[in-house]
Backbone as a ProteinNet text record, in pm:
[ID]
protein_1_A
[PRIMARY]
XXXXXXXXXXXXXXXXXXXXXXXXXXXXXXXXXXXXXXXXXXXXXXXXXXXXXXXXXXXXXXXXXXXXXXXXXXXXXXXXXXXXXXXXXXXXXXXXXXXXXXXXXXXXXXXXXXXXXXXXXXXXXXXXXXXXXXXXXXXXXXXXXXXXXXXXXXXXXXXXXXXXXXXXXXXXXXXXXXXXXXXXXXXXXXXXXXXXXXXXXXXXXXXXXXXXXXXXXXXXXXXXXXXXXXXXXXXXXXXXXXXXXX
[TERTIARY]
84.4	0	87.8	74.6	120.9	27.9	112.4	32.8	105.2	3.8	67.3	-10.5	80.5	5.3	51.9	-47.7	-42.3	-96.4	6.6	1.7	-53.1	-166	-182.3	-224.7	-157.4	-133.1	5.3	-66.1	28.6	188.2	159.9	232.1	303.9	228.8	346.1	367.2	450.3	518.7	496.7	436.5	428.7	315	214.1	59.6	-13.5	-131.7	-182.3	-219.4	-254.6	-313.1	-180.9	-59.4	99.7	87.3	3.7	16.5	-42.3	-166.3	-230.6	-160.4	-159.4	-90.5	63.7	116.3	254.4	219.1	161.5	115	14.5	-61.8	-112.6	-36	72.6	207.7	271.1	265	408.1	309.4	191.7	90.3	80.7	115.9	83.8	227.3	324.6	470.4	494.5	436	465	389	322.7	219.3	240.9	342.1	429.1	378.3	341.1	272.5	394.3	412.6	507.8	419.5	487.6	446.2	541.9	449.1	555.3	498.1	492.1	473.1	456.2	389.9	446.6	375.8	467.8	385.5	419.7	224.8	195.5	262.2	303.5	331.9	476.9	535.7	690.7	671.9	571.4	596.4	515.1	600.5	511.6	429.4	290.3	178	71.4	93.3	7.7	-138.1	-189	-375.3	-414.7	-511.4	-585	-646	-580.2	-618	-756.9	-757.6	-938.8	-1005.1	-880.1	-850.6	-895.2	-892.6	-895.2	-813.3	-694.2	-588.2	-534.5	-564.6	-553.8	-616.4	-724.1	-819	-842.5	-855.4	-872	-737.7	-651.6	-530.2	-404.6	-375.7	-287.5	-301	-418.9	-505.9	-413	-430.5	-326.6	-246	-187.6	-117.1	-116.2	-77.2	-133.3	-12.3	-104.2	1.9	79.8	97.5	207.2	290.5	418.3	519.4	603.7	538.1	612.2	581.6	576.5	606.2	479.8	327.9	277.1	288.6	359.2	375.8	418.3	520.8	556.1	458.9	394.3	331.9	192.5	107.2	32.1	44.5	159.7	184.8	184.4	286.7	253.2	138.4	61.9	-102.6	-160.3	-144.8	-218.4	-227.1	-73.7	-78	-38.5	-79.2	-119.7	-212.9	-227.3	-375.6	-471.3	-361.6	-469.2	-397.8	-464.8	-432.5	-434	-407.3	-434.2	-409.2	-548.1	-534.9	-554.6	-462	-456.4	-450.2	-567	-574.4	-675.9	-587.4	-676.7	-835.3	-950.6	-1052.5	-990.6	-983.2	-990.5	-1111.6	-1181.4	-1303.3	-1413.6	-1453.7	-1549.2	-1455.4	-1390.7	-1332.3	-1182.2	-1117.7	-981.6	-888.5	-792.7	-684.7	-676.1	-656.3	-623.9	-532.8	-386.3	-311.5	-328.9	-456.2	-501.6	-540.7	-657.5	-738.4	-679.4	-591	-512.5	-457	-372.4	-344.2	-420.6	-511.2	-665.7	-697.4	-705.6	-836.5	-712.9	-585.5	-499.1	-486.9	-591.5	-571.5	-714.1	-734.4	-827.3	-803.1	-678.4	-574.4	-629.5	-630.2	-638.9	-803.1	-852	-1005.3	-1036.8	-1127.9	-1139.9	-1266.9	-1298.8	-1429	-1555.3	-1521.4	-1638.2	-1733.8	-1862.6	-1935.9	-1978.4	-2025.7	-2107.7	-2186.6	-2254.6	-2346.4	-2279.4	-2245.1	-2193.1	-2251.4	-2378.4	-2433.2	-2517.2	-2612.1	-2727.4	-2631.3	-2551.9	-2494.7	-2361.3	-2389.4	-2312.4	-2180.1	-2047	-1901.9	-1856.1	-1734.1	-1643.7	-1532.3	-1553.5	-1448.6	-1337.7	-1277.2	-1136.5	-1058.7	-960	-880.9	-940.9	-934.2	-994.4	-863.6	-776.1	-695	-685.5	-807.6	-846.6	-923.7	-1012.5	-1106.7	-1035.8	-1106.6	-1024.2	-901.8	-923	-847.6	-921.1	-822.5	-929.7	-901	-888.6	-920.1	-876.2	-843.4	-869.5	-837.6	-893.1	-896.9	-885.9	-769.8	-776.8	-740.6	-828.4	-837.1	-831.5	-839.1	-834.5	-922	-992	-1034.4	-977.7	-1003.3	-1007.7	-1148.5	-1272.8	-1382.1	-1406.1	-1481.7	-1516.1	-1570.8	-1674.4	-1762.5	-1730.2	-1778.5	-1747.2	-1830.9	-1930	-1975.1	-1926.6	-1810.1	-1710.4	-1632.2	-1675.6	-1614.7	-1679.4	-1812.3	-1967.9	-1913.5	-1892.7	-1829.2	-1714.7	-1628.4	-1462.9	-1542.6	-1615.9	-1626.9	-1691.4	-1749.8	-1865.5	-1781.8	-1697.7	-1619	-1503.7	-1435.9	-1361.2	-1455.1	-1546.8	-1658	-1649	-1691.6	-1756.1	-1603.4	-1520.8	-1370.8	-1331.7	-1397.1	-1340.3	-1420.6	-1564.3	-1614.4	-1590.9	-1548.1	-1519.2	-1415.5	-1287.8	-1159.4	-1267.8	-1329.5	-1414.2	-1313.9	-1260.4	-1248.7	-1324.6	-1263.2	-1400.2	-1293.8	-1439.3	-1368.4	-1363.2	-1242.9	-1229.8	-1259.2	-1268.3	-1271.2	-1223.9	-1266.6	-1233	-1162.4	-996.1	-991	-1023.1	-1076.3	-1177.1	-1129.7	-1024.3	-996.5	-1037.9	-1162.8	-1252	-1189.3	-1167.9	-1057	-949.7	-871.5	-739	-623.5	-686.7	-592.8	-549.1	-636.1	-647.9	-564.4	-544.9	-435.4	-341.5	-314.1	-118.4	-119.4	-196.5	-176.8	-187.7	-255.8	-232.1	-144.2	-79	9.6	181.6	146.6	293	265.7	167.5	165.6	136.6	204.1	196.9	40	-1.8	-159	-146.4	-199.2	-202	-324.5	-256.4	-355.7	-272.7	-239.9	-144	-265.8	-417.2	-490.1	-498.9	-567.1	-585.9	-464.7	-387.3	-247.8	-227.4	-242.4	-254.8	-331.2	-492.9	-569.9	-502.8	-483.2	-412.3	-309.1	-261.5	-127.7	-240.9	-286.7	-403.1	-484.9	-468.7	-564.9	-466.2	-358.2	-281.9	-272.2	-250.9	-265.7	-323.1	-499.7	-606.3	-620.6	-592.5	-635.3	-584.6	-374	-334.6	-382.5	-414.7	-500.6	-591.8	-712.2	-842.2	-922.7	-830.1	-883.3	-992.4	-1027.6	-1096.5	-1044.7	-1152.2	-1111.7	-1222	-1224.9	-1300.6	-1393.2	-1497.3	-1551.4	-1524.5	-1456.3	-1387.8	-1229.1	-1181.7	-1045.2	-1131.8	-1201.4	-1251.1	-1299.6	-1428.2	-1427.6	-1287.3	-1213.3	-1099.3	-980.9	-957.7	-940.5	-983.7	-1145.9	-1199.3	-1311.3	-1255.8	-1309.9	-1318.3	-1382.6	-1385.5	-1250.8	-1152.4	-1047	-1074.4	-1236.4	-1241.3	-1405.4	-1452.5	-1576.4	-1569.2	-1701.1	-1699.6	-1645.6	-1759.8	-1699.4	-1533.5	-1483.6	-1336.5	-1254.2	-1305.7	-1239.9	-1225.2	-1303.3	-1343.3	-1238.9	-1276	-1243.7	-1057.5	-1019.1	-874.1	-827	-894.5	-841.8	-829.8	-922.6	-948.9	-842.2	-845.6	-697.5	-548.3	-570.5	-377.7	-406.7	-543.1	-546.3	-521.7	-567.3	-538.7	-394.9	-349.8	-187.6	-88.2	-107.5	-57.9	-117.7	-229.8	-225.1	-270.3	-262.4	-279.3	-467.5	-519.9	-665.7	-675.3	-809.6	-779.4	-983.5	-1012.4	-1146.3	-1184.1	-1269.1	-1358.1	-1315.1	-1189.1	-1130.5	-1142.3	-1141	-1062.1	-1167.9	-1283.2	-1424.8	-1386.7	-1475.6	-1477.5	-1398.8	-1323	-1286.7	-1365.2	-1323.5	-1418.2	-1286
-119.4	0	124.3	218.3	336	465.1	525.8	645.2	786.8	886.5	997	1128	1089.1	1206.7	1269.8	1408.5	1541.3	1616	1697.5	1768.9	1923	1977.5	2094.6	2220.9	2180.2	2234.9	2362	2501.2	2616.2	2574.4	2473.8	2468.2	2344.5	2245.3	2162.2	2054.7	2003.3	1916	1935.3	2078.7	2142.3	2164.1	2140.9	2150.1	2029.4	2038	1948.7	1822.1	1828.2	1747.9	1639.2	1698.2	1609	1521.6	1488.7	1383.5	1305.8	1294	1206.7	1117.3	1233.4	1211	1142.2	1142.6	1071.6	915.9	911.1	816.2	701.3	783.5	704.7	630.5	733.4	722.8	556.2	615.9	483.9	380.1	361.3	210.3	175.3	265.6	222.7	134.7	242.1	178.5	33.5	44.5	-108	-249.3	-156.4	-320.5	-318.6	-237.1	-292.5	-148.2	-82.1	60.3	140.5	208.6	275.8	410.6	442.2	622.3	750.7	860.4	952.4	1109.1	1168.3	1263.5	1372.1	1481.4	1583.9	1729.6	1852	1912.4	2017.1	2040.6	2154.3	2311.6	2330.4	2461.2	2452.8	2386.6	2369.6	2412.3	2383.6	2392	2561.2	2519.8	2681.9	2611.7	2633.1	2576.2	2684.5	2660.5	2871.9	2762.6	2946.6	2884.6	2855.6	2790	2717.8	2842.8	2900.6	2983.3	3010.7	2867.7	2838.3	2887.3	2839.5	2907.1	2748.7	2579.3	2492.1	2457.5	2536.9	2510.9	2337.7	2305	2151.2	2072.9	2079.8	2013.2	2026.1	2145.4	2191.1	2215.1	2252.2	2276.7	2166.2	2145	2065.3	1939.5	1884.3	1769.3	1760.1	1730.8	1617.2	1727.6	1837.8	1922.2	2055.7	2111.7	2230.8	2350.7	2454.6	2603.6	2633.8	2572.9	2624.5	2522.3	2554.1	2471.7	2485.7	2451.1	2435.9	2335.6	2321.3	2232.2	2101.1	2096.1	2073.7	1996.9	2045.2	1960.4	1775.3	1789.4	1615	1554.1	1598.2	1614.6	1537.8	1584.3	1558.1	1394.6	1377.3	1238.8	1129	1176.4	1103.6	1044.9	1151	1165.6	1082.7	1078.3	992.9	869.4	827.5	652	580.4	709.7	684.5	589.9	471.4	430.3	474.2	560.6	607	742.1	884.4	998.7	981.6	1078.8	1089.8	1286.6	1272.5	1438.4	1438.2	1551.7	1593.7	1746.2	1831.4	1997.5	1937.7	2068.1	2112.7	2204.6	2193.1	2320.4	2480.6	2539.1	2705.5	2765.3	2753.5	2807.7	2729.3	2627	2547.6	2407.4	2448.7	2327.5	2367.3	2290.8	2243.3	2414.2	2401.4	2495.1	2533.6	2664	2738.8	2675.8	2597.9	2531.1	2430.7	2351.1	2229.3	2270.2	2342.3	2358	2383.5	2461.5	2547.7	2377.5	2301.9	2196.7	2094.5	2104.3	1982.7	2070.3	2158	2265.7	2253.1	2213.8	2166.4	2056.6	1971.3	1794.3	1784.6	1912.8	1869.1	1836	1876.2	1809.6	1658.4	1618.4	1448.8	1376	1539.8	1483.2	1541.6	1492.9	1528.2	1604.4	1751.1	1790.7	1735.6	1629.9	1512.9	1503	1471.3	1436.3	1280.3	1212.6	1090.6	1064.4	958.3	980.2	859.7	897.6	811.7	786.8	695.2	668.5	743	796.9	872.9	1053.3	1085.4	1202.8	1272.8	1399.7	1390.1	1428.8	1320.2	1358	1341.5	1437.6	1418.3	1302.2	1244.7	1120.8	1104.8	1010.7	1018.2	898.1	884.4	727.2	645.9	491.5	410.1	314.3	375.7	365.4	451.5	509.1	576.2	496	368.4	283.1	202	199.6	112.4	181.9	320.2	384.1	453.3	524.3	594.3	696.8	779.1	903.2	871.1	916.3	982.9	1077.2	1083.5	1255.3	1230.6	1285.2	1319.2	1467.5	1496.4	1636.6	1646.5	1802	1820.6	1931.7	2025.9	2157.4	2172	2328.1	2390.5	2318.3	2298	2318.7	2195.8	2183.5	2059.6	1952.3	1998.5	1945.5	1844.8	1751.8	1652.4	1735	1801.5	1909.2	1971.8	2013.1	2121.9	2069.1	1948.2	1872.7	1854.7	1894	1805.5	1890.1	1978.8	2101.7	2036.9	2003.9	1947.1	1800.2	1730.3	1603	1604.1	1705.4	1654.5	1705.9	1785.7	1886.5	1773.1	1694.2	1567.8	1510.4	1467.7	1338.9	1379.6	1502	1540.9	1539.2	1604.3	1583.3	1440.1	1356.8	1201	1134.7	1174.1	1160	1159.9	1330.3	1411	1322.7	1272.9	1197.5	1023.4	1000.6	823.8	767.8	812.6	737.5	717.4	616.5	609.9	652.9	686	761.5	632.4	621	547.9	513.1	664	722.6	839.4	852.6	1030.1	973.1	1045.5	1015.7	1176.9	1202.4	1326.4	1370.5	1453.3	1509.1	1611.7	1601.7	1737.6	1783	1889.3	1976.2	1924.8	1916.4	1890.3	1964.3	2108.9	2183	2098.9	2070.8	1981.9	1858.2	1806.5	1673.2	1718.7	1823.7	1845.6	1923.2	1990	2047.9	1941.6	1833.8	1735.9	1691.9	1608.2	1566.7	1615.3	1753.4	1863	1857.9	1835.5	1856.4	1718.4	1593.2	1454.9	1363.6	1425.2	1387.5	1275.9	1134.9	1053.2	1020.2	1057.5	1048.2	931.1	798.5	733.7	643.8	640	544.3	626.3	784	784.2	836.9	834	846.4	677.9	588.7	452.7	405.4	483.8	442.6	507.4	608.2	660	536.6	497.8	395.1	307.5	254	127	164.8	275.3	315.7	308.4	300.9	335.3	155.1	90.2	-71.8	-100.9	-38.4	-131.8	-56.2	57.8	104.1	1.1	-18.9	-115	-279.7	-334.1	-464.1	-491.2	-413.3	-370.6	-251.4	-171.1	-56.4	-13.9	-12.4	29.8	36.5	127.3	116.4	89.9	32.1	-4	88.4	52.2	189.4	209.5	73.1	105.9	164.5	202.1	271.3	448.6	423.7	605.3	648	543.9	620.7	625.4	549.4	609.9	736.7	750.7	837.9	997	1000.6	1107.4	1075.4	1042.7	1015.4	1102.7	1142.3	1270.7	1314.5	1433.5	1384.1	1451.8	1528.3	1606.7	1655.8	1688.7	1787.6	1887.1	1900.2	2044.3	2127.7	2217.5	2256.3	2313.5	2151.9	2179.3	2212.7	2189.7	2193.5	2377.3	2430.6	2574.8	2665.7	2619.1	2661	2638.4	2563.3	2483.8	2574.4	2582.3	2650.3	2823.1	2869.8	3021	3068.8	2968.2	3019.6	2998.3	2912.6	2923.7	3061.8	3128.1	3230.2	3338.2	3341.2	3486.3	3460.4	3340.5	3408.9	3419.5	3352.7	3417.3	3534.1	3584.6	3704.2	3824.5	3777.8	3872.7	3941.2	3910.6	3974.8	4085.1	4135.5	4312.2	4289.7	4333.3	4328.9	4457	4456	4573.6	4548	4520.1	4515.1	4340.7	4269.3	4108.5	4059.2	4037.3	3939.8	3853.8	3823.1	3691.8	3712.8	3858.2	3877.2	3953.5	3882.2	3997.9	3992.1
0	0	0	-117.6	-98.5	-26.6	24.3	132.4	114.5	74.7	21.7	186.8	263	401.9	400.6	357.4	400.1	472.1	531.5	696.2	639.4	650.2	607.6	710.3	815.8	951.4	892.1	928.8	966.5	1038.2	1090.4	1266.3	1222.1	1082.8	1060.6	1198.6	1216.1	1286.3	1449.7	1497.3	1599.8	1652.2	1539.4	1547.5	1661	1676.8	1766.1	1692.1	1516	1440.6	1388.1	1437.4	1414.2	1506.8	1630.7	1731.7	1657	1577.3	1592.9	1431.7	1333.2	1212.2	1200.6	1348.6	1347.2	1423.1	1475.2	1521	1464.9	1348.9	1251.3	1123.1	1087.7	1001.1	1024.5	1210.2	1244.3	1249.5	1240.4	1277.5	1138.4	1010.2	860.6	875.1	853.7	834.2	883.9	1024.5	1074.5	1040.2	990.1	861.6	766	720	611.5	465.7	521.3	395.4	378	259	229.4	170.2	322.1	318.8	296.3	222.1	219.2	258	340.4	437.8	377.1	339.6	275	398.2	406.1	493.8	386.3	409.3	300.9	286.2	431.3	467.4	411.2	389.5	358.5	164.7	130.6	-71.7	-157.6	-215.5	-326.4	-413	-358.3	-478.9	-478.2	-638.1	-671.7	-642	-623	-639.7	-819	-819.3	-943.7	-1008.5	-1130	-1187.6	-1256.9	-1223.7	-1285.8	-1372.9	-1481.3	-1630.6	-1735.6	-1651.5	-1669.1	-1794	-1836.8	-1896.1	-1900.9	-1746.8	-1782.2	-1822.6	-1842.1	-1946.6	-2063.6	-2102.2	-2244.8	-2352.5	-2305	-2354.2	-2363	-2250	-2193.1	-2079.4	-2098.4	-2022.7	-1969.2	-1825.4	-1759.3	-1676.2	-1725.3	-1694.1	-1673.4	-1561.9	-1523.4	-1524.1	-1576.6	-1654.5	-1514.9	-1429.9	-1279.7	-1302.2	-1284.2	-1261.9	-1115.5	-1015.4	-874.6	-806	-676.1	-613.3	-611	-695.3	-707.8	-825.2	-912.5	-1060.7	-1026.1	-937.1	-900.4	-784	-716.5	-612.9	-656.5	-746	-789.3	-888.1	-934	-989.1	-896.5	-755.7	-693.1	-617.9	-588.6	-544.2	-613.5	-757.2	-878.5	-796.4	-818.9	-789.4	-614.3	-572	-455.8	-397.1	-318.1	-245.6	-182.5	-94.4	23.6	8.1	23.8	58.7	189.6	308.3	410.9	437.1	480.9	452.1	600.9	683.8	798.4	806	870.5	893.4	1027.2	1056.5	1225.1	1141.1	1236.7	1155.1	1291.8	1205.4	1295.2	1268.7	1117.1	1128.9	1018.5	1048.7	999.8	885.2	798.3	725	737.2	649.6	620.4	579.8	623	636.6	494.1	417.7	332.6	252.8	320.7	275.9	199	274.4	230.6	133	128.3	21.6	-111.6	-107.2	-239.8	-308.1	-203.2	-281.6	-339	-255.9	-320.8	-442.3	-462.3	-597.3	-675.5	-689.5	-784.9	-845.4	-787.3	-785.8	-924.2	-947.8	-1019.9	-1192.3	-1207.1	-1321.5	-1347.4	-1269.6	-1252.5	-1278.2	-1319.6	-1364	-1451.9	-1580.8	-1753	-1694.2	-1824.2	-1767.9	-1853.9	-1892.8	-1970.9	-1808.3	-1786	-1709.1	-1709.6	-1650.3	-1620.9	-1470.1	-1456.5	-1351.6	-1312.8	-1163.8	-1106.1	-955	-926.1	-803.8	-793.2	-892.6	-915.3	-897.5	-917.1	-909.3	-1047	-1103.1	-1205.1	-1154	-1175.8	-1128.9	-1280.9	-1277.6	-1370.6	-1373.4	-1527.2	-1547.9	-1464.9	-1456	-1371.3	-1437.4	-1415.7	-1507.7	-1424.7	-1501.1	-1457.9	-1365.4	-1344.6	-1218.5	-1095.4	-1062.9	-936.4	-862.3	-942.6	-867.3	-699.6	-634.3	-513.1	-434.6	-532.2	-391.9	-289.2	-206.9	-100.8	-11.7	25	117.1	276.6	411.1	524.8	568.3	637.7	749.7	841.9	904.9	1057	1052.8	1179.9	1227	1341.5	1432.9	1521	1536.4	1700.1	1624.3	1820.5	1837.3	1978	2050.7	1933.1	2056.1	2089.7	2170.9	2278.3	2215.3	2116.1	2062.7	1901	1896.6	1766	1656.2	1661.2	1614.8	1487.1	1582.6	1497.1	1355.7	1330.4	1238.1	1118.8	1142.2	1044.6	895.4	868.3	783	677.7	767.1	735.5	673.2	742.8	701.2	565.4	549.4	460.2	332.5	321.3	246.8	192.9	265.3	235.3	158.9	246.9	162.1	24.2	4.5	-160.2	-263.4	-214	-285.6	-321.3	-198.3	-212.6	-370.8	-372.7	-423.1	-591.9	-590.6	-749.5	-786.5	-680.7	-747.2	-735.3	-712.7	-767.5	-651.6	-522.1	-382.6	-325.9	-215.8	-70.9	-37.7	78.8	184.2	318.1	362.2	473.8	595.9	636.5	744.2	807.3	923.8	975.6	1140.2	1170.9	1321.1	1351.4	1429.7	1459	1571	1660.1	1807.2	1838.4	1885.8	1923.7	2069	2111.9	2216.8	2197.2	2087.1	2057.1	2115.6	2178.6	2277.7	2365.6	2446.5	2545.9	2609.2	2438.7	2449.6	2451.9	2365	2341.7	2523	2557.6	2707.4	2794.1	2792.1	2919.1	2912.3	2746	2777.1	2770.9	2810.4	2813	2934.6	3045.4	3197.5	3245.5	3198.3	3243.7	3285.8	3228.1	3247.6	3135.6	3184.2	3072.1	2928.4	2785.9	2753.9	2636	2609.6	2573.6	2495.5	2573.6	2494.6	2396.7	2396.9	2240.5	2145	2186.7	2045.1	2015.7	2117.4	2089.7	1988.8	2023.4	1904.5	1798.1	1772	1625.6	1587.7	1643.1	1556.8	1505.6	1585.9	1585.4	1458	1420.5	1290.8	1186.4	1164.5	1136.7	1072.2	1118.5	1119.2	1030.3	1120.5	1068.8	943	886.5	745.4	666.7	666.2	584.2	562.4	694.4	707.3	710.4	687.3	661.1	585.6	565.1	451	502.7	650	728.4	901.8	950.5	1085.3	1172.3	1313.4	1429.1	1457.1	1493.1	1563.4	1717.8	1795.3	1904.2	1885.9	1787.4	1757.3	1764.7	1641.6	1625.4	1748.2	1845.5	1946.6	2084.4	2072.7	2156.8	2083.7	1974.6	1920.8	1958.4	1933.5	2025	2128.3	2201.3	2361.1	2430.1	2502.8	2609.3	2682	2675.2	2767.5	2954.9	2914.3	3032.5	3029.9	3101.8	3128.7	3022.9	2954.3	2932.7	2970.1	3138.9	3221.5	3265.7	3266.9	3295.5	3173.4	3072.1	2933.4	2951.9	2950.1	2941.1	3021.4	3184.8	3249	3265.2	3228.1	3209.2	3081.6	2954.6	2823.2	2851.2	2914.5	2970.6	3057.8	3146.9	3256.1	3185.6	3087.2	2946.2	2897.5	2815.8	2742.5	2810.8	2934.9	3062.5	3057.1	3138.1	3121	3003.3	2937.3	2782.4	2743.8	2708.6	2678.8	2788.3	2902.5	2981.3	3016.2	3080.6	3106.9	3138.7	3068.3	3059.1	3060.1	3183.3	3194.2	3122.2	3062	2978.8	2807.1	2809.5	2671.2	2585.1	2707.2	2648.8	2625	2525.9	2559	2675.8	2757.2	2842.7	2982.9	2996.8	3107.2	3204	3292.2	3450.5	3541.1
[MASK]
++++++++++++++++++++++++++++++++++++++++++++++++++++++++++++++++++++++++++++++++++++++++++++++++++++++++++++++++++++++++++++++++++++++++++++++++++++++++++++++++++++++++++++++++++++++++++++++++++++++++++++++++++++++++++++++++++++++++++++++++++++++

């Protein structure tokens, strides 16, 4: 199985969505998948001029020549993508996006109906591949994801993938802060490897993996009250000025 994971995290390697994405990495590798990492924030890939130069002109190939031109070949004959962005405000990171709305090289603008819905052609070596997502967001809630998910789904779709699955870490603050203050949270980066496994030996995952993945790591309540008292002393509380201070 080849695995093309991309990190489309600002923060890269430093982000909260790198725990779960390195840990899913090392559970592929060790069942034997040959993966290759790419973090989005590291490449120059122009936005999609959405001139569709690659279809009409030069099929196959798109009028930018940077870091996207080899990038995208490999993506081709890829198995599994693995797309990883934290949400900051409803879907997938800017980064991400710019490089997905480039991937559309890889699809003719001929139409057909595919599952009662009209998608554009794709080679008939895209069949049997497939898609995941893992994410992360600040808020508490699994909620915060419905946006991001459904936004994957439909992309998975346009390229003729399934989609696999989603590892989902709703208060993702939370984890990288407990476990910088020894608080154990080892089952769910555990489940991430464990997903990591079961994608290559099942091309699916558990629904006792996804729910330890995002499992509660705390109260609401305490979630709030725990995230509020990091933001006061990092940026300092200034009642009248700071929303949310008294």
């Amino acid at each position: 199985m080849k695995i093309v994971a991309i990190d489309g995290s600002p923060h890269g390697e430093q982000g909260n969505t790198a725990l779960l994405l390195e840990r899913f990495v090392s559970g592929a590798i060790e069942s034997g998948a040959e993966v290759e990492r790419v973090a989005a924030r590291t490449l120059h890939v122009e936005p999609c001029c959405s001139r569709m130069v690659c279809w009409y002109k030069t099929p196959g190939f798109c009028i930018h020549k940077d870091d996207m031109t080899d990038l995208v070949d490999r993506m081709a004959a890829a198995d599994v993508w693995v797309l990883s962005t934290p949400v900051h405000l409803g879907g997938m990171t800017g980064l991400m996006m710019r490089l997905l709305e480039r991937t559309v090289m890889l699809l003719s603008p001929m139409f057909e109906v595919h599952d009662g819905c009209t998608r554009h052609v794709v080679s008939p070596y895209m069949t049997e591949k497939s898609v995941v997502l893992i994410s992360t967001c600040g808020y508490y809630e699994a909620s915060a994801f419905e946006s991001l998910v459904c936004q994957v789904k439909d992309m998975t779709r346009s390229h003729h993938r399934r989609f696999a699955g989603a590892l989902l870490r709703p208060h993702g603050l939370a984890l990288k802060f407990m476990q910088a203050n020894g608080i154990d949270v080892r089952d769910v980066l555990g489940a991430a490897e464990r997903a990591g496994a079961e994608l290559v030996r099942a091309g699916a995952f558990s629904d006792e993996t996804l729910r330890a993945v995002s499992r509660p790591l705390l109260s609401q309540e305490e979630f709030v009250r725990m995230m509020n008292s990091a933001f006061e002393r990092r940026l300092g509380c200034r009642p009248g000025n700071t929303p949310g201070c008294v």
